[in-house]
N, C-alpha and C positions, 0 to 999 in steps of 0.2 A: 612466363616467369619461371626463372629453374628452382630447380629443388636443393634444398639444402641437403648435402653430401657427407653421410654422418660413418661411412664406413670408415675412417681412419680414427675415432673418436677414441675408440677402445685401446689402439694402439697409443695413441698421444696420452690415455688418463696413464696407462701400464708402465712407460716409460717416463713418466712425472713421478709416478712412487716409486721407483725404482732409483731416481736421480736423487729426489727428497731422502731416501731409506741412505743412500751414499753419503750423501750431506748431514745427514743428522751422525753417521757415523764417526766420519771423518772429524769433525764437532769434538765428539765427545772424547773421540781417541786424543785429542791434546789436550784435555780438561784436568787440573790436577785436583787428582781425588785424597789428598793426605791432608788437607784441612775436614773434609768431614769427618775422616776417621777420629781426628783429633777430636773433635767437639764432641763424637760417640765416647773417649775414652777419658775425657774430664770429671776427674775423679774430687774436686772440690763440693762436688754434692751429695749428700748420704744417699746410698740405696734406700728406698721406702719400701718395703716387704708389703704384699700384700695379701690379705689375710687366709688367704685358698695354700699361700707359700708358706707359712708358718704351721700348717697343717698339718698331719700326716694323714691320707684316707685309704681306706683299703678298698679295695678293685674285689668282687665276689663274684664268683664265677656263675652261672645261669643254672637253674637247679638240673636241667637236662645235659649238663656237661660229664662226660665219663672220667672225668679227674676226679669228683667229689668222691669221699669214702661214706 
């Protein structure tokens, strides 16, 4: 009974993702991407601040820093 011949296996997965990686490019490059933007810039909804943004916090530096006086 012969053996199953797996030395091309590597070369057939390498060149599948290589053709797949082409095909998903190809894909996207005719995709038109100015309806998402649009739905990113729909401005019919309030901003809702959240409450870390309404804040001001001050940043202090490490007591071992040679900036402090």
């Amino acid at each position: 009974m012969p053996q199953l011949d797996t030395s091309t296996w590597l070369l057939v997965i390498f060149l599948m993702t290589i053709s797949l990686f082409c095909a998903y490019q190809l894909k996207m490059k005719n995709q038109d991407m100015t309806s998402i933007t649009a739905l990113e810039t729909h401005s019919d909804y309030p901003k809702t601040l959240l409450p870390w943004e309404t804040k001001w916090t001050k940043i202090y530096l490490p007591p071992s820093s040679p900036l402090q006086s």
